[in-house]
N, C-alpha and C positions, 0 to 999 in steps of 0.2 A: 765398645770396641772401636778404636779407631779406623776408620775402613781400611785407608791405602794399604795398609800391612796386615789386613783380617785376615784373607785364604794362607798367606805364609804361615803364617803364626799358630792356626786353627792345624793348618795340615801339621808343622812341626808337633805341636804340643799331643796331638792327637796321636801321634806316632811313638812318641815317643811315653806316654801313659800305656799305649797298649801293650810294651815290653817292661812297664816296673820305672823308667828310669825317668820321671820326670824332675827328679836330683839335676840330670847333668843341662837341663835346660839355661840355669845359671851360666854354668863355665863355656856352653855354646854361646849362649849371649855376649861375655867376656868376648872371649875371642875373635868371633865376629862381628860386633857391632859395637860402637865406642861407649862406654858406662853413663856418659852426659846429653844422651838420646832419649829424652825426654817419654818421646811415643814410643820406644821401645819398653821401656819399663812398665808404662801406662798398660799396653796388649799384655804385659804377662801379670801384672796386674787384675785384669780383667781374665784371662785364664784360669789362673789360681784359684779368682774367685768362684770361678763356673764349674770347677773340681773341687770347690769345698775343704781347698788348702787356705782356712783364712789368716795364720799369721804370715804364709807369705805373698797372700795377697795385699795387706798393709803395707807389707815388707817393699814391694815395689811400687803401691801408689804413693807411699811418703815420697819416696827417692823421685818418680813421676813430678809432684807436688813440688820439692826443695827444687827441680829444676824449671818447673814454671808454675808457680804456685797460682797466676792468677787465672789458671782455665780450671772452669769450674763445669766441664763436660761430666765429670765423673757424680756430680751431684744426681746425673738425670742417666747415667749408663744404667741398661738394667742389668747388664753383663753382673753389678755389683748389688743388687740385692741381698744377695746372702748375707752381705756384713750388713747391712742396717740396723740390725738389731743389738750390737755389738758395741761395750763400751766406745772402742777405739774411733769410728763409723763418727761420734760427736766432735770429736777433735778432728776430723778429716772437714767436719763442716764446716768447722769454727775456724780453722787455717785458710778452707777456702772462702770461706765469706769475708773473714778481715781484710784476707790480701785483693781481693776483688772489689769492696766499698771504699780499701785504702784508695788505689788505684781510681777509682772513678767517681772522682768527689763531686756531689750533685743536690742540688733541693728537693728533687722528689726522692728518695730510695725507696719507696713501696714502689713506684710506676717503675724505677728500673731494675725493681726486683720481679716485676711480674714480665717486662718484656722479655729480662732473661730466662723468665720458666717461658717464655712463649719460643725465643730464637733455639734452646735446648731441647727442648721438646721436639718442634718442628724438625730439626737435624738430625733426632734419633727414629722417630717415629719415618723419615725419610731415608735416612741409612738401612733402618729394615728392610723396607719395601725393595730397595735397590738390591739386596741384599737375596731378598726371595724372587730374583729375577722378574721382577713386575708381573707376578704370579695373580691370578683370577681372583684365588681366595686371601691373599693378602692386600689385594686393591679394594676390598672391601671393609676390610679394616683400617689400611691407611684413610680411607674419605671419612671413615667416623668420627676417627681419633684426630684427624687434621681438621677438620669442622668443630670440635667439642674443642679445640686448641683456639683456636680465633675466636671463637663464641666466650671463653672463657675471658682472653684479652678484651675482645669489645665490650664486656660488662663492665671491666673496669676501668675501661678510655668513657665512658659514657658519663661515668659520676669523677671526672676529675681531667685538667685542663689537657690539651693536646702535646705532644714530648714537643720539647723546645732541648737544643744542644746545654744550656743551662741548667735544666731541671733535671736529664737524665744522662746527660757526658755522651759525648762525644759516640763512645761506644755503645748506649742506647739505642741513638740514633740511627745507628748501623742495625742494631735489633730492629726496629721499628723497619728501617728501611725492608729489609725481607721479611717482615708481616705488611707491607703495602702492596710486595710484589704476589706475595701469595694467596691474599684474597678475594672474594671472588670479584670478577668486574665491578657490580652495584656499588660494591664498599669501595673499589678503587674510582669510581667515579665521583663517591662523596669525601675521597682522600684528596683527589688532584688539587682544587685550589690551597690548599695545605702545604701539601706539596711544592708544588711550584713558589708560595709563599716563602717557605723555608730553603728551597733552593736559591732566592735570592737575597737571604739571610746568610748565605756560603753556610748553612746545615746540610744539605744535601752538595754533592759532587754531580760533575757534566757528565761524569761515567752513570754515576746511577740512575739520572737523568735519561740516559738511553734506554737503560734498562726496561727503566717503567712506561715509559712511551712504546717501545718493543710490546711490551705485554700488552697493555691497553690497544693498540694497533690490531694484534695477533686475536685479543677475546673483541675486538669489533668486525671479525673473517678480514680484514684487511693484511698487503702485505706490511711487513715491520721493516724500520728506516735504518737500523745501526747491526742487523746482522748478531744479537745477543742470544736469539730465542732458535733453542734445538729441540728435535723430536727423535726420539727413539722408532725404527720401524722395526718393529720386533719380528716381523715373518722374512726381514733381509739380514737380523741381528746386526744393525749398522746406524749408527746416528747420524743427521744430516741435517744442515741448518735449515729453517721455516723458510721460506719466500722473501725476499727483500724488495725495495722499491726502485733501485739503482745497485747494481752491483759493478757496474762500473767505474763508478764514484765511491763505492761502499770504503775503501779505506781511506780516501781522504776525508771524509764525513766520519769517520771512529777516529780519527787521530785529533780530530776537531772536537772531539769529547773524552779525549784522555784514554781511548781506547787501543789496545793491540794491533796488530793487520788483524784481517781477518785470516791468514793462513796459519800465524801462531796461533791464534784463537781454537782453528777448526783442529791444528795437529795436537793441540793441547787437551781437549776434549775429545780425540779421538772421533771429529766428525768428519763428513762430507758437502761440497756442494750438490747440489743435484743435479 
């Protein structure tokens, strides 16, 4: 399920099964939202799914699909288990894997077949978690299953060269990029000369560049330079940026790495200074 539209969607669909009429969920669609809304059709897609309506669950990830065929989220939603079994389930792969290898033409495609089980995985396994409101008994599951996520990728960066922009496109890269931000310090400290190497290969960006420095700063208790990294404080139910080094400076130092103010930053995220 795609988050930003999940409670809408869930509350709707949910309301409307409980009176018989999840018919008219279509012509509400129609009406309110434009037919070439890719994520709209996607959510009821995965609704359908989750009601065990499977031809029109098909019915709207094709239409999902024909309007952006090369996101390939719906390979790893588990929203859609139920079809897997399901002749149709092989053509939904087969559509998405061509128009995704078309698009991201590379020398590896195992390596950037596997970074993208690692960047989908990671996204869903994290939409849950965000989703069970950072619940005790779901935070135990998210650290398994995000450990057995990275454990799974490092076996296979172990026997085979490091992602270069050549070998896994461009949009590899960008996978790899958030499996460097997310594991743990040790691995990010045997990443950085990588890192930095390939950032002055222009594979990496001065944004991303902040990013990872933020992180590695923040897991050394130090304050972080570019103002990237927020924390949730769950007993004020309110986000608020981590500690910086100059906040005085802070936005001409992010504009210096291709960064936002930091005020669209924090209103975009819904955070605070503190």
């Amino acid at each position: 399920m795609r988050l930003i539209t999940y409670i809408f969607f869930v509350t709707l669909f949910n309301s409307l099964c409980l009176y018989g009429q999840t018919d008219t969920i279509e012509s509400y669609i129609k009406t309110k939202y434009k037919s070439n809304n890719s994520v709209s059709n996607y959510n009821l897609a995965c609704l359908y799914a989750k009601n065990n309506e499977k031809d029109s669950a098909f019915k709207y990830l094709s239409r999902s699909i024909n309007l952006d065929g090369k996101d390939c989220y719906a390979l790893y939603d588990p929203d859609f288990n139920s079809l897997h079994l399901e002749h149709q389930w092989k053509l939904i792969e087969e559509r998405i894997n061509s128009a995704f290898f078309n698009s991201n033409k590379c020398l590896d495609t195992l390596t950037l077949s596997k970074l993208r089980d690692y960047y989908y995985i990671d996204q869903t396994i994290r939409n849950e978690f965000t989703l069970s409101n950072y619940s005790i008994e779901a935070k135990g599951k998210f650290i398994f299953l995000d450990s057995l996520n990275i454990t799974t990728l490092e076996n296979h960066l172990l026997n085979s060269n490091l992602p270069t922009k050549l070998s896994v496109s461009e949009l590899g890269m960008n996978y790899f990029f958030i499996y460097l931000l997310h594991i743990p310090y040790d691995l990010k400290l045997k990443y950085e000369p990588y890192f930095m190497n390939r950032l002055e290969q222009s594979e990496f960006s001065l944004k991303q560049k902040a990013y990872f420095i933020d992180k590695l700063l923040i897991e050394q208790n130090k304050k972080q330079r570019y103002g990237t990294q927020l924390e949730l404080i769950k007993s004020e139910n309110r986000i608020r940026m981590k500690p910086v080094e100059n906040l005085k400076e802070l936005n001409r130092i992010r504009t210096e790495m291709g960064l936002e103010s930091i005020e669209d930053y924090l209103k975009w995220n819904g955070a605070t200074i503190e």
